[in-house]
TIVOSE-610603 format. One line per 3 residues: number of its first residue (from 0); for each residue x, y, z of C-alpha. Coordinates in Angstrom, 1 decimal. Layout:
BEGIN
NUM) X/Y/Z; ... .
END
This chain:
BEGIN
0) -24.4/-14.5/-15.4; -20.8/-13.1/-16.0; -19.3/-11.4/-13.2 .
3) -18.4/-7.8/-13.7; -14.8/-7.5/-13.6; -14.1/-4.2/-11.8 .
6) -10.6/-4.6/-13.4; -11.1/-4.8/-17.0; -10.9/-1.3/-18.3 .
9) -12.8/-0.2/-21.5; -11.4/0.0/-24.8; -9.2/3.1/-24.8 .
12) -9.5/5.3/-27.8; -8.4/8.7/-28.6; -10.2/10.9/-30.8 .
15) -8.3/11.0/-34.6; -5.0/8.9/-34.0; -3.8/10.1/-37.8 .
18) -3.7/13.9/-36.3; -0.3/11.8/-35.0; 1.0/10.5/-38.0 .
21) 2.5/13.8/-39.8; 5.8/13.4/-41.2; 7.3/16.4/-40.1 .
24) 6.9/15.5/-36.5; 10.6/13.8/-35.9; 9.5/12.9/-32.6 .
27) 6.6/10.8/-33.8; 8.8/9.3/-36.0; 11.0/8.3/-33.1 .
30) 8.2/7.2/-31.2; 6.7/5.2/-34.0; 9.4/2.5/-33.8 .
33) 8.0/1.4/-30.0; 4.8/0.8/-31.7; 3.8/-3.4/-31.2 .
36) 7.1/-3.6/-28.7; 6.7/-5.3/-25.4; 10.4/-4.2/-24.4 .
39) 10.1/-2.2/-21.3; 12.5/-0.1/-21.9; 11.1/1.2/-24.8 .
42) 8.0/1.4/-22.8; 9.3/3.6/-19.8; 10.7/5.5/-22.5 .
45) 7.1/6.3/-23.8; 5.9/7.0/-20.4; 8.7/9.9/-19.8 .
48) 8.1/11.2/-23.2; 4.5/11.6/-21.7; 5.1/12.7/-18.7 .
51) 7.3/15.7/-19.7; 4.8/17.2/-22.4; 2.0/17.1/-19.6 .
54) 4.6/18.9/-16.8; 5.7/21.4/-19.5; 1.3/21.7/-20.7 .
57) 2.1/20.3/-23.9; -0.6/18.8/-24.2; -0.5/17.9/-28.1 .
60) 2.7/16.0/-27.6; 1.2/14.1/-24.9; -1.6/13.0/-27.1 .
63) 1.3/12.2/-29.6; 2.6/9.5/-27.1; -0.3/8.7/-25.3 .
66) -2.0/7.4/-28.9; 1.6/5.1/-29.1; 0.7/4.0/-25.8 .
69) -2.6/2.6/-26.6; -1.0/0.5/-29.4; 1.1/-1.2/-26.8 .
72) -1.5/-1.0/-23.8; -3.6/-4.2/-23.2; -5.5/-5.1/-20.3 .
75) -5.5/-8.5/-21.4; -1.8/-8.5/-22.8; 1.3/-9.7/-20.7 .
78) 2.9/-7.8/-18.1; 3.9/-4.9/-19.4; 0.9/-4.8/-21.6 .
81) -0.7/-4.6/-18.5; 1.0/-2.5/-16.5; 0.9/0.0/-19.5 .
84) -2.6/-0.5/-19.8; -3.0/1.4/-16.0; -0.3/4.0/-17.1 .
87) -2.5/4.7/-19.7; -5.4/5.2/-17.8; -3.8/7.8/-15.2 .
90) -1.9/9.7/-17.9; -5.3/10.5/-19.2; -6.7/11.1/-16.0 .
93) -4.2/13.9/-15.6; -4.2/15.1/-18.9; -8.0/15.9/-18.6 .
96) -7.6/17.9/-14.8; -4.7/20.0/-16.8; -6.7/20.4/-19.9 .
99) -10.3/19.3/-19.9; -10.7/20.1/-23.7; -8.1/18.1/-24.5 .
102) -9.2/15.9/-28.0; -9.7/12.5/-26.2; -12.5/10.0/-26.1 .
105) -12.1/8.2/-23.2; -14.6/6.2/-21.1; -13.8/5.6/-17.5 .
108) -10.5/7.6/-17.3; -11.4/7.4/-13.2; -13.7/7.1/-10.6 .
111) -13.6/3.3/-11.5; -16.2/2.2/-8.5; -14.0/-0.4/-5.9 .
114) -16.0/-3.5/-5.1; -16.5/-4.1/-1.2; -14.7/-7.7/-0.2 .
117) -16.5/-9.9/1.9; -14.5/-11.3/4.7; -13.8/-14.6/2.5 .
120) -12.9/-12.6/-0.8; -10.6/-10.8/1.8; -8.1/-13.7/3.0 .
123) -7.9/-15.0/-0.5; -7.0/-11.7/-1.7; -4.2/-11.4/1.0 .
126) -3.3/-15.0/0.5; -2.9/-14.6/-3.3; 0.8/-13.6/-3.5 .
129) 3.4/-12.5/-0.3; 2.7/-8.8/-0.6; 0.7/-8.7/2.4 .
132) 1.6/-12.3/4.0; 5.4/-11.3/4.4; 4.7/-8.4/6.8 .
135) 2.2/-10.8/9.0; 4.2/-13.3/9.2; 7.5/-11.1/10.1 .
138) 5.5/-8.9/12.5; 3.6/-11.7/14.2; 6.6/-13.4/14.6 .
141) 8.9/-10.3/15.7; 5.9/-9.5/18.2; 5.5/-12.7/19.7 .
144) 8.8/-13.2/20.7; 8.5/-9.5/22.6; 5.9/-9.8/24.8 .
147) 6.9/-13.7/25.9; 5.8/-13.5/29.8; 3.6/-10.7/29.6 .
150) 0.0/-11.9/31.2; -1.8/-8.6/29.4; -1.2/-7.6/26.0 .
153) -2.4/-4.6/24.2; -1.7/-3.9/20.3; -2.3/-1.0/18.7 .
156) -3.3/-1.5/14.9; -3.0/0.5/12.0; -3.2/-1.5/8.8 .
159) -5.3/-1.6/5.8; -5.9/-4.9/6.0; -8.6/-5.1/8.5 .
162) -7.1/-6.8/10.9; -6.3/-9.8/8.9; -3.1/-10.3/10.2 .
165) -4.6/-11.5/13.9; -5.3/-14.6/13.4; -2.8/-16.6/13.1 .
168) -0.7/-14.6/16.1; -4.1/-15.4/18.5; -3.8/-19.1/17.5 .
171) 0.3/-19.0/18.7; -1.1/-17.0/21.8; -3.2/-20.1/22.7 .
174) -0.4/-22.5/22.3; 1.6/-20.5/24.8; 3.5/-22.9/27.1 .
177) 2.6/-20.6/30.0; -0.8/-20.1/28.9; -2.0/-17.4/26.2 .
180) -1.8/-13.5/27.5; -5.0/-11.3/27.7; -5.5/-9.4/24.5 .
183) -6.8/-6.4/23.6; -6.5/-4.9/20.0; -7.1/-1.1/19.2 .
186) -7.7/0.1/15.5; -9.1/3.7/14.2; -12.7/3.7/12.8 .
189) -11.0/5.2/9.7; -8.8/4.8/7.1; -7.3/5.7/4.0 .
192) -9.5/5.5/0.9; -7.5/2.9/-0.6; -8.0/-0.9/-1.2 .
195) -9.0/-3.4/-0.3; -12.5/-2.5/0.7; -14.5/-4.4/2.9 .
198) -18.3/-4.5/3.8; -18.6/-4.7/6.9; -17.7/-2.3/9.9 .
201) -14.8/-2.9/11.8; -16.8/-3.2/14.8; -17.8/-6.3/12.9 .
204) -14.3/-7.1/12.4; -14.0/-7.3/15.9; -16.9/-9.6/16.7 .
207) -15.9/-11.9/14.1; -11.8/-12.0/15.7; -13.5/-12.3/19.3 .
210) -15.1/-15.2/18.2; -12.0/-17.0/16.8; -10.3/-16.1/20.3 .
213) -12.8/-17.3/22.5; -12.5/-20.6/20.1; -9.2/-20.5/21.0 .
216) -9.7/-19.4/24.7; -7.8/-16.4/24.2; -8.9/-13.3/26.7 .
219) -10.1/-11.1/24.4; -10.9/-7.5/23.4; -11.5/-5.3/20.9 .
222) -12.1/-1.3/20.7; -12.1/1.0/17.7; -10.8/4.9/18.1 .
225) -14.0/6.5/17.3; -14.3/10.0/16.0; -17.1/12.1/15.4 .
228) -15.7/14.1/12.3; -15.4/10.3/10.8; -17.7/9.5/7.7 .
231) -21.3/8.1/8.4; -19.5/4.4/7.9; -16.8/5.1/10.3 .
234) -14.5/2.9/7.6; -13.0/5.3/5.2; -12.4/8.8/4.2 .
237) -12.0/10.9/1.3; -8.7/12.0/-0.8; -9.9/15.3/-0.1 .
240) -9.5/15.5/4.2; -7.1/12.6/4.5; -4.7/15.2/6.2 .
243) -7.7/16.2/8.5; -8.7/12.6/9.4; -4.9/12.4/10.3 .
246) -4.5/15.3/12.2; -7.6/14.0/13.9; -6.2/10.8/14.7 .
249) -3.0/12.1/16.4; -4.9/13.8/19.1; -7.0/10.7/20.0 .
252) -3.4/9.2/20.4; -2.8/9.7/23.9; -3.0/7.4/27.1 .
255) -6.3/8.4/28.4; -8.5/8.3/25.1; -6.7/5.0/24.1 .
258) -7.2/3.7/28.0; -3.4/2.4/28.5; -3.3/0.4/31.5 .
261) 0.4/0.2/33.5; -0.4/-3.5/33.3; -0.2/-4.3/29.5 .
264) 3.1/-4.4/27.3; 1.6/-1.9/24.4; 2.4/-3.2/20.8 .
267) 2.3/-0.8/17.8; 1.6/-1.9/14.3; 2.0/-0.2/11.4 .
270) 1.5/-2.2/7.9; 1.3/-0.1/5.2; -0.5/2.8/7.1 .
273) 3.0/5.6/7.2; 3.1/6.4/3.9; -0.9/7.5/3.7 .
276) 0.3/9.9/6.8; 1.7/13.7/4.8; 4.9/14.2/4.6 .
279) 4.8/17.6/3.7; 6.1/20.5/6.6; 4.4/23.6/5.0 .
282) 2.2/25.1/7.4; 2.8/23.0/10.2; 4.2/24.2/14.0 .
285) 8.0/23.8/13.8; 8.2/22.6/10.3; 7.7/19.2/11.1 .
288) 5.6/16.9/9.3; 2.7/15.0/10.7; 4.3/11.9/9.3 .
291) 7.1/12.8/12.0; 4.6/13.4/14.6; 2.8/10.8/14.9 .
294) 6.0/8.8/15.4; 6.9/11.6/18.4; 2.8/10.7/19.9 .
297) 4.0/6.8/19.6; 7.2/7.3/21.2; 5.8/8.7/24.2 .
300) 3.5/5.7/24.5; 6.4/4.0/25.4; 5.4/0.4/23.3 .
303) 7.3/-2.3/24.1; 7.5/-2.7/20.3; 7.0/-1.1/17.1 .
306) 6.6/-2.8/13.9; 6.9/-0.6/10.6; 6.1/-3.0/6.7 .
309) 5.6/-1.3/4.1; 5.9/-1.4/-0.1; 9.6/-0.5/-0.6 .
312) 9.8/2.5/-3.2; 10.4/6.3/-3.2; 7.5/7.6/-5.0 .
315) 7.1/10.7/-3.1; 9.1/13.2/-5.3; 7.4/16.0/-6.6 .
318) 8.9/15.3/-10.1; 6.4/13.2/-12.0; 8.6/11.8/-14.2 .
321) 10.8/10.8/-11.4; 7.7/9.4/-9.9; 7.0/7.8/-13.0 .
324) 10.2/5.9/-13.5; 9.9/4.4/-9.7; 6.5/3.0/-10.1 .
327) 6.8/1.4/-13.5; 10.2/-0.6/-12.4; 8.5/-1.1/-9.3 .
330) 4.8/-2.2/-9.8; 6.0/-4.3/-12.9; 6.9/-7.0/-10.0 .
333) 3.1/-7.8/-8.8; 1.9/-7.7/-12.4; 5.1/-10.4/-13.2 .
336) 4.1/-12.1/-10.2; 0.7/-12.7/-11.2; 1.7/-13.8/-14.6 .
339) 3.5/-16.6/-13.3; 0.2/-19.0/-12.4; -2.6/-17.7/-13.2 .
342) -4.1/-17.2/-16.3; -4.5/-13.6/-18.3; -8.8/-13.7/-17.6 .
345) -8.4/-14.8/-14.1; -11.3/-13.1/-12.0; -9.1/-12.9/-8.6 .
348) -5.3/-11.0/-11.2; -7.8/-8.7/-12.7; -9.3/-7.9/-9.6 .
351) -5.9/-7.5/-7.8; -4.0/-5.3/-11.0; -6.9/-2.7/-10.6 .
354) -6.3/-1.9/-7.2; -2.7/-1.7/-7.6; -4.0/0.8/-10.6 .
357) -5.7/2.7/-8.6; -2.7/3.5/-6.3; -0.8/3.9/-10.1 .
360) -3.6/6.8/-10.6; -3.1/8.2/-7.3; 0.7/8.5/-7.9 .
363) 0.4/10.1/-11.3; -2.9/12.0/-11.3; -2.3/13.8/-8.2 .
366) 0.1/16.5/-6.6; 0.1/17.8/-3.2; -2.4/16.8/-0.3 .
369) -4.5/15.2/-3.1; -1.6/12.7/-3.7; -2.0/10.1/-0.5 .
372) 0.0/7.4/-2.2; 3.3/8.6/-0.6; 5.8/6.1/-0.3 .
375) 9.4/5.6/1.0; 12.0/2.9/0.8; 13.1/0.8/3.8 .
378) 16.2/2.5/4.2; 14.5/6.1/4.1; 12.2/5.1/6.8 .
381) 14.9/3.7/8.7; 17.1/6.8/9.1; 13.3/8.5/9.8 .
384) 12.8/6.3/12.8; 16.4/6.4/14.0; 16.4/10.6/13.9 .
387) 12.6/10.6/15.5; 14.4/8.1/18.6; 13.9/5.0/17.9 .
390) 16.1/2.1/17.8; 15.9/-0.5/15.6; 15.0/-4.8/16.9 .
393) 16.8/-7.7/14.6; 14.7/-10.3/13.2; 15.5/-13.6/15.0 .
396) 16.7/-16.8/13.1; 13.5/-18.1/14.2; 11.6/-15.1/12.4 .
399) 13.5/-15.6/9.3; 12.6/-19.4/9.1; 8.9/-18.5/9.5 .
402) 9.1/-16.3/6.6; 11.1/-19.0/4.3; 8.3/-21.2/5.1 .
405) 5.7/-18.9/4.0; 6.9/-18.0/0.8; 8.3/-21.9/0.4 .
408) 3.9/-22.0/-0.4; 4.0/-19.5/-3.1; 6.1/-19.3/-7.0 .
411) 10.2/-19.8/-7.0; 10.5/-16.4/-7.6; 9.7/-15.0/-4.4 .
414) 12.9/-14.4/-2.1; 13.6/-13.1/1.4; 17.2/-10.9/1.9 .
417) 18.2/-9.2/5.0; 19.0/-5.4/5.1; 20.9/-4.0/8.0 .
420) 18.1/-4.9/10.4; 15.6/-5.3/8.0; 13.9/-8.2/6.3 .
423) 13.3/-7.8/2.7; 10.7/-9.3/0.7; 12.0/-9.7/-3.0 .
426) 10.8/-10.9/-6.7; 13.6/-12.3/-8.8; 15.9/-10.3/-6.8 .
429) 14.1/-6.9/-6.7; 13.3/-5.1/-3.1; 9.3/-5.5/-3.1 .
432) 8.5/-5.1/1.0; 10.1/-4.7/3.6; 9.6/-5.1/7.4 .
435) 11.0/-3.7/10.2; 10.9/-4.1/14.4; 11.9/-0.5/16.6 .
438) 11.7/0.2/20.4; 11.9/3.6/21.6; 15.5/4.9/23.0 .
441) 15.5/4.8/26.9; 13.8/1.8/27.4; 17.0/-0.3/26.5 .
444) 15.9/-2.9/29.2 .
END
């Protein structure tokens, strides 16, 4: 039986494409000459067009482009075809919140439903391409080289990943010369409502690492943050109270509900988890985001370390075509990457492209506190750490070999560049992730 392929969108069709082909409409004319091009240029040049009718309400102009768009759009095209494809997709999805009777036929403009990974599906997902193996491997790395010595060892871990990440550091833990540390890992029983999915709890999670440690004879440990505003599942919440859930997290963020003991070096981890925090001041005590406080709670854990990877892009301006332009030139790399081995009906790249369309939607669909997919580059984040008191760890040589050898396992194209104090992860020469290491000021020793 053929698998359904959560990625494949329908057939896009809007209703009466020659309502589009009047000669007296100059830009149509324009516009025409893009139809059958794969340039993508002319492409982003489409997507703007689009993107200004809808912020100006003009809808029948966006119709206009968005029927050009569907003769360039193809799920099962090459990248940009792709790409495009997923543009397509959100444009509509916004076009129909701003004007519901807008003359479209569309089926499954959103909502797609998000399969749930099993634990295997998982680790072949994150093992696909770098995205998520670069920040691992840096932060493992970065983190084993901070607490060398410590007997008692407790991380704090917020990822979307479900702890995926672990493995590999408790298997260096066990080969510690000195004997492996006593571990405890912390994680919050929710998260944003993003992919990848899994289907199982992460209290399950934490059985199935507590095995591999004992395996490994690792002292282990594993608590989630529990919270009884959480959904039934405990494992994600809805676009709708992510800024509740978050506020709600900070206040469990404090040395007695997260049991810190003067005995353990405390480790933060952050991969991919700042930018789902808001970043908006209105409304908030002393103008000051919750983005910014919850790196104020984490300072005054005093951690031994903090590790900050994330996707390296801006796309949290309130312009949407500025939004636009960022996230075409920037999610074009994964859907290039992809292209490079495997082949256009691949099960595992159609899979992958649809979640990074759904954080495409997110982007252009949304504004405000329903918009969760709120990037910021590396060096945004790093003048954010440095004014909220942090100072910043270099990589070691020793990191950066560990992270040549990983991508040494995956295409040519992928690259590795250093930043100031930042490790960049890079496609063909463009920024992709980036990872960085911080320490609070005042604990210099």
């Amino acid at each position: 039986m053929k698998a359904e392929l959560r990625g494949n969108p329908p057939p896009i069709s809007l209703q009466s494409p020659s309502l589009f082909n009047t000669p007296q409409n100059s830009l149509s004319g324009a516009l025409r000459g893009c139809l059958g091009s794969l340039d993508g240029a002319c492409i982003e040049k489409l997507l703007l067009h689009c993107a200004s009718a809808l912020e100006s309400n003009d809808v029948t102009l966006a119709q206009q482009v968005m029927w050009v768009l569907n003769n360039v759009a193809s799920s099962m095209g090459d990248p940009n075809q792709r790409l495009t494809s997923w543009f397509l997709r959100a444009l509509i999805s916004r076009a129909s919140r701003v004007c519901p009777t807008t003359a479209m036929n569309f089926s499954g403009s959103s909502g797609l439903q998000r399969r749930l990974m099993t634990v295997t599906e998982l680790a072949g997902y994150v093992d696909l391409i770098p995205w998520h193996r670069f920040g691992f491997c840096a932060a493992n790395s970065t983190i084993f080289n901070a607490i060398q010595g410590c007997p008692r060892v407790h991380i704090l871990d917020f990822s979307i990943t479900h702890c995926m990440q672990w493995p590999t550091l408790i298997d260096a833990l066990a080969k510690r010369p000195e004997g492996p540390p006593s571990l405890r890992i912390t994680v919050p029983s929710f998260r944003p409502p993003v992919p990848p999915l899994l289907n199982v709890s992460s209290e399950e999670v934490g059985l199935r690492l507590a095995n591999f440690a004992k395996f490994r004879d690792v002292p282990f440990e594993f608590n989630v943050i529990e919270d009884s505003s959480s959904s039934t599942m405990g494992e994600m919440i809805s676009r709708e109270s992510s800024s509740l859930y978050s506020e709600s997290l900070l206040n469990h963020l404090n040395p007695s509900m997260l049991d810190l003991r003067d005995d353990e070096a405390l480790v933060v981890n952050c991969q991919n988890w700042l930018r789902y925090l808001p970043d908006d001041q209105k409304g908030r005590a002393q103008n000051v985001s919750l983005r910014d406080t919850f790196l104020e709670v984490i300072k005054g854990l005093n951690p031994r370390i903090l590790v900050v990877v994330d996707e390296d892009a801006d796309l949290g301006a309130s312009s949407l075509t500025s939004r636009i332009t960022t996230c075409f030139n920037y999610f074009w790399i994964p859907f290039d990457a992809l292209e490079t081995f495997l082949p256009k009906d691949n099960h595992q790249r159609i899979e992958y492209e649809a979640d990074i369309g759904h954080k495409i939607e997110d982007i252009i669909t949304y504004e405000g506190l329903q918009r969760i997919e709120r990037l910021e580059s590396g060096p945004k984040l790093s003048q954010r750490m440095k004014s909220s008191g942090f100072l910043s760890i270099p990589f070691c040589e020793e990191t950066v070999r560990e992270v040549k050898f990983l991508l040494d396992e995956h295409a040519s194209g992928w690259g590795m560049k250093r930043e100031e104090d930042m490790l960049v992860l890079t496609w063909k020469g463009h920024n992709s992730i980036f990872a960085t290491a911080w320490f609070p000021s005042g604990l210099e020793d």
